[in-house]
C-alpha positions as CSV (number, residue, x, y, z in Angstrom):
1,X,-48.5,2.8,-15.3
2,X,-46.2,0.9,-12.7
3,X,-44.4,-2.0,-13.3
4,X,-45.6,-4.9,-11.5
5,X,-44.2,-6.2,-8.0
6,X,-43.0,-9.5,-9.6
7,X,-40.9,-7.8,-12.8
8,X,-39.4,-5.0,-10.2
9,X,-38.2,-8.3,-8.2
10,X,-36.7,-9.7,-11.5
11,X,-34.9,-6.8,-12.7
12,X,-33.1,-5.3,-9.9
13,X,-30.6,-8.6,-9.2
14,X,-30.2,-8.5,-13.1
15,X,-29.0,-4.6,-13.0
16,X,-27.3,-6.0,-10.1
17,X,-25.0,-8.7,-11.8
18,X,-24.7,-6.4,-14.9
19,X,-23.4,-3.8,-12.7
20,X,-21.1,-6.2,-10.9
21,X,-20.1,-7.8,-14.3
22,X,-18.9,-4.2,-16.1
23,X,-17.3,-3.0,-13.0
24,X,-15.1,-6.7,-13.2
25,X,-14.7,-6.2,-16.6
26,X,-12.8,-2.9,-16.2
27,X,-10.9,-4.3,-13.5
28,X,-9.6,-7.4,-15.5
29,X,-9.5,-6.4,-18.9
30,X,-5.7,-4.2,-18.3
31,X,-4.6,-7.2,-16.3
32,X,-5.7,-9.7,-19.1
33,X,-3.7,-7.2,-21.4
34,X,-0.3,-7.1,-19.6
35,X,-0.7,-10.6,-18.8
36,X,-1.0,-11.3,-22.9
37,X,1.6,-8.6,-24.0
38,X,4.1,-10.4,-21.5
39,X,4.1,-13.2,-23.8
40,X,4.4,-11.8,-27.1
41,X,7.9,-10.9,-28.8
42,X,8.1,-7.3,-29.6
43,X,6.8,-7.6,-33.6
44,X,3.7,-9.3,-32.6
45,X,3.3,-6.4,-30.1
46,X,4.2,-3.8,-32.7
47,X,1.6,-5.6,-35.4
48,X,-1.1,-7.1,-33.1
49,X,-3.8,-5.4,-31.5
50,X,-4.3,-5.1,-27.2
51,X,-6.3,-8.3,-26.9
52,X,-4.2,-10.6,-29.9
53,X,-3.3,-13.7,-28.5
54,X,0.6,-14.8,-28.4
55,X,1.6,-17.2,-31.0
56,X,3.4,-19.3,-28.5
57,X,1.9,-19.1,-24.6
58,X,5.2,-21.1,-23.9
59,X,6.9,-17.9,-24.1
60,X,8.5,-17.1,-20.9
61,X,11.7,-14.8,-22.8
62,X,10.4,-11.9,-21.2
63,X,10.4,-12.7,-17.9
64,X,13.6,-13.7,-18.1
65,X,14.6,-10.7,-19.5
66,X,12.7,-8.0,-17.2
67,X,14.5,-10.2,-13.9
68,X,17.6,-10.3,-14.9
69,X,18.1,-6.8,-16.9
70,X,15.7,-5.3,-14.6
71,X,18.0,-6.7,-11.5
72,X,14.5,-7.4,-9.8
73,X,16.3,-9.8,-7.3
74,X,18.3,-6.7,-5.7
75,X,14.9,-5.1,-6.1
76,X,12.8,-7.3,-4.3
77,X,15.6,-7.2,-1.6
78,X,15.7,-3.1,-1.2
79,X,11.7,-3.2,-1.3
80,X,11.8,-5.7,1.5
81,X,14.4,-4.1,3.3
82,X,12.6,-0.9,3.2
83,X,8.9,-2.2,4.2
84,X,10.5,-3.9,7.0
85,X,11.6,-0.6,8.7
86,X,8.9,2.0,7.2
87,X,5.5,-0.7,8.9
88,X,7.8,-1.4,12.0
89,X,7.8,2.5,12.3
90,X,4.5,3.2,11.2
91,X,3.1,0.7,13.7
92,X,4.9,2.1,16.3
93,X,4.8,5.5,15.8
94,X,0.9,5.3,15.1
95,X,-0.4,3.3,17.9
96,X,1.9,5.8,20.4
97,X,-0.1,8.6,18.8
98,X,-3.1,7.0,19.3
99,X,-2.4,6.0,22.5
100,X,-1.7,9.8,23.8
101,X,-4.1,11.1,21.6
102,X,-7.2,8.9,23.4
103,X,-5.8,8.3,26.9
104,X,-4.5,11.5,28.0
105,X,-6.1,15.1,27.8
106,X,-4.0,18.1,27.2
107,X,-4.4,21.7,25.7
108,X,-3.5,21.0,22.4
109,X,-4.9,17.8,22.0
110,X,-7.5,19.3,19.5
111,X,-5.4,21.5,17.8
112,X,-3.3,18.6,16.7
113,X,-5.7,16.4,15.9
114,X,-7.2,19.3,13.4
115,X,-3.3,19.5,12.0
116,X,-3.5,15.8,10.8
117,X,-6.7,16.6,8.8
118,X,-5.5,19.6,7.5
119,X,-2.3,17.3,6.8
120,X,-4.2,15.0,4.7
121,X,-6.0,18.0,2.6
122,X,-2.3,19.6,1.4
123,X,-1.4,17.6,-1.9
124,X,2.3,15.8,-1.2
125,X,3.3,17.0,-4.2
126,X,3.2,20.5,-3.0
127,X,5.7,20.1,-0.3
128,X,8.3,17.9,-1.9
129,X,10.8,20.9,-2.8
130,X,11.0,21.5,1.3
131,X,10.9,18.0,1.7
132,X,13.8,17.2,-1.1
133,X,15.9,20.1,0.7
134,X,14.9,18.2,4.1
135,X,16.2,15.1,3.0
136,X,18.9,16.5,1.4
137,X,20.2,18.6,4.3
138,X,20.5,14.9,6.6
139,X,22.8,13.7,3.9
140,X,20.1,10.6,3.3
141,X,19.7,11.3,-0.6
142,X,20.5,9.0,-2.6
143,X,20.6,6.4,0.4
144,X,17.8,3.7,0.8
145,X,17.1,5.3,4.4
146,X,15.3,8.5,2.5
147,X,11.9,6.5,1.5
148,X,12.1,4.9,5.1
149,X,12.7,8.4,6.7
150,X,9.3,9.3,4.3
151,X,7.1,6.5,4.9
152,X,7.5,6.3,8.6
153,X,6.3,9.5,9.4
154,X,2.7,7.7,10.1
155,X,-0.3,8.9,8.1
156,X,-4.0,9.9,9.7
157,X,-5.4,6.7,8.1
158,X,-3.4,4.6,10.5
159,X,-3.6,7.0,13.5
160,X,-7.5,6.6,13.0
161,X,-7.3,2.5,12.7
162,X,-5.6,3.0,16.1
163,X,-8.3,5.0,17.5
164,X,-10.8,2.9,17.0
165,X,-9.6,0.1,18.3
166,X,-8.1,1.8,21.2
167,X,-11.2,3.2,22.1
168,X,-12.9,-0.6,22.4
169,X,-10.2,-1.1,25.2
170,X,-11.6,0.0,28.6
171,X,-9.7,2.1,30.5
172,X,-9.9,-0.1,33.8
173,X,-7.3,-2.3,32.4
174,X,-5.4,1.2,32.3
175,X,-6.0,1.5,36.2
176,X,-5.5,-1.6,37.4
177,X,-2.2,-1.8,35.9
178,X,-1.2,1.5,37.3
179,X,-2.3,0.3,41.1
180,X,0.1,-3.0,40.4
181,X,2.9,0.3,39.5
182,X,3.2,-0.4,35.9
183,X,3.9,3.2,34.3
184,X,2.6,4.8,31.0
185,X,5.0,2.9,28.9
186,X,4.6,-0.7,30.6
187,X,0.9,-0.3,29.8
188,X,1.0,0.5,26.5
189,X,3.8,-2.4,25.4
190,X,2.2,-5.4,27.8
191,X,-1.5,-4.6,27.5
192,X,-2.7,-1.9,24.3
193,X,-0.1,-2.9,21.6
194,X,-1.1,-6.7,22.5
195,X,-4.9,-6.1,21.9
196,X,-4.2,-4.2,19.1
197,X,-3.2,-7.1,16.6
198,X,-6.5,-6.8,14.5
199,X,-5.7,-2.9,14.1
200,X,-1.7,-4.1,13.5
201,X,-2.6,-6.7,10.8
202,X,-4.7,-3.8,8.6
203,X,-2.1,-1.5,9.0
204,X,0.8,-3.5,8.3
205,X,-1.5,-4.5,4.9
206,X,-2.7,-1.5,3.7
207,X,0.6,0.8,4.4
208,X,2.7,-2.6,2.8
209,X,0.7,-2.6,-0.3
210,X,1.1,0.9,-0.6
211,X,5.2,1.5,-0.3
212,X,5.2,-1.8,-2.3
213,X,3.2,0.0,-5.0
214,X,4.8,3.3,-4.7
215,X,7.0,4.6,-7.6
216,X,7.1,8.6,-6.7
217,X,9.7,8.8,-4.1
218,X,11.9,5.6,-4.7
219,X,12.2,7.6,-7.8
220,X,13.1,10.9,-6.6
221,X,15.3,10.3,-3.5
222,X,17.0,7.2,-5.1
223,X,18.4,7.7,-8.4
224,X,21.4,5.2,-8.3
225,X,20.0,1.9,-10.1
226,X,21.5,-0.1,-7.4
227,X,19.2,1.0,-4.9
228,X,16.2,0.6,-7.0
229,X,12.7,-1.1,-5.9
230,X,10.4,-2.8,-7.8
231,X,8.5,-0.3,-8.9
232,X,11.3,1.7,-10.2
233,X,13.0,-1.0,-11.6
234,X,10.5,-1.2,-14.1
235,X,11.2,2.0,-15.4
236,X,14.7,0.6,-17.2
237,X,13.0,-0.3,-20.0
238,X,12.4,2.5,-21.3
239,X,14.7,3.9,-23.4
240,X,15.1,6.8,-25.5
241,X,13.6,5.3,-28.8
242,X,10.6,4.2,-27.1
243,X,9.3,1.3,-24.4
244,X,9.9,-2.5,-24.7
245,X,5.9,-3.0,-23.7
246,X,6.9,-6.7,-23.8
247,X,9.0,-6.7,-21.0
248,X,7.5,-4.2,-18.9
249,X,4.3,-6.1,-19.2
250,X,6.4,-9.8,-17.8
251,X,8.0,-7.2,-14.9
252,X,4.7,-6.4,-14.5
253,X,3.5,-9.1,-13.8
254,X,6.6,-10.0,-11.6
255,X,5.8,-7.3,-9.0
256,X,1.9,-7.7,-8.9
257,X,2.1,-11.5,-8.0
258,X,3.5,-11.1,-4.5
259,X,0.8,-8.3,-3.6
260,X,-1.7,-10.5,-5.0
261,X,-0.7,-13.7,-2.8
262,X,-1.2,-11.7,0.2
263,X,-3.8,-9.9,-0.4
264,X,-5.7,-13.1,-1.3
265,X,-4.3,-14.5,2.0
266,X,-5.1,-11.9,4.2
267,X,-8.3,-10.1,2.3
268,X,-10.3,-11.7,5.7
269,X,-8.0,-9.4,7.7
270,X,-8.3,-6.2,6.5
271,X,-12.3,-6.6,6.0
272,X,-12.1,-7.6,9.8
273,X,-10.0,-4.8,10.4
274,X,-12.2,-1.8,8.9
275,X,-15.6,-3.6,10.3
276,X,-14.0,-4.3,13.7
277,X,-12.3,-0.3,14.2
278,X,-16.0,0.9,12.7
279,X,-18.1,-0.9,15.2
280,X,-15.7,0.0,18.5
């Protein structure tokens, strides 16, 4: 027996919303926890369960504590310092590889493009001794130039963003600028890197978010706590007798509010982005 036309119309926007509602529910639910465990003291987190509300949501000790004794100002200011140079060089780098790869034709202009996949199917992890002894050969360990040195070498995802939306631009504008004798380089800076701003503005977003977010090799190539970023600098607090959950949860907190402020500000972009570079 088949379910009538009418019921199937009423139960697939309810498995819908249910669907919709668990998957927000698993999103939310560790945020509503670090959010609650930055505002207990340490007993209540010790005696209280995940969910236990604070006994005083006035309680803004922690946050004091994880910015001062996490030195998240000198944090804040290697993170920025660092995403300034490693998007600048990712832009740059990956819109010139881009450009080549789609305007010009040469032997090994398949052969390279199959080393970026096969790039993206080696786990990092796998290369980091050759990378450490890399690094470590330029004398840039322990400087804040490592992770920039590392993030600007461009990944496929932004090379393909490129692509996409270099792909949309016709190559007449390409010609015509070449009969007014404007050379390779003039026509990429003055006309493709202008029309590129909806590719520029997904890039910059998704490669800030993720050196923001990145705790791997701030940790690895900078040791010294001076030259700690945010996401390392939330490591302090854990010592050898255990974590202070309590503040870690405040830093937490701390870090995820800027990447949250943008995102909400620029979420239009990076939609626009993807839909724009899918459609070209």
């Amino acid at each position: 027996m088949t379910t009538p036309l009418p019921a199937r119309r009423r139960i697939a926007p309810a498995l819908t919303y249910l669907s919709l509602i668990a998957a927000s529910l698993v999103v939310l639910i560790p945020l509503v926890v670090v959010f609650l465990t930055s505002l207990k003291t340490s007993e209540e987190v010790s005696d209280g369960g995940a969910l236990s509300l604070p006994g005083d949501w006035l309680n803004f000790d922690n946050y004091a504590t994880a910015f001062s004794d996490g030195k998240m100002l000198s944090a804040f200011a290697n993170t920025t310092f660092i995403l300034l140079f490693s998007i600048t060089g990712t832009v740059i780098i990956g819109s010139m590889t881009a450009y080549a790869i789609d305007r010009f034709d040469f032997r090994a202009k398949k052969l390279i493009m199959g080393l970026f996949l096969v790039a993206t199917l080696v786990p990092g992890v796998t290369t980091q001794v050759a990378t450490f002894q890399v690094v470590n050969s330029f004398g840039l360990f322990n400087s804040i130039w490592a992770p920039i040195l590392l993030y600007m070498g461009t990944d496929i995802v932004s090379i393909y963003i490129f692509l996409q939306f270099i792909r949309g631009i016709p190559v007449s504008l390409d010609e015509a600028a070449r009969l007014d004798g404007a050379n390779t380089f003039t026509i990429y800076w003055r006309i493709i890197l202008p029309l590129l701003k909806p590719a520029i503005a997904t890039v910059v977003i998704i490669k800030g978010i993720t050196v923001y977010n990145d705790f791997y090799i701030p940790f690895l190539y900078m040791p010294s706590e001076d030259l700690g970023t945010i996401s390392t600098a939330l490591f302090r607090f854990k010592g050898p007798f255990g974590a202070h959950w309590e503040d870690i949860s405040a830093g937490t907190i701390l870090v995820i509010l800027p990447t949250l402020l943008v995102f909400l500000f620029l979420q239009r972009y990076i939609y626009n982005g993807f839909a724009q570079g899918a459609t070209k």
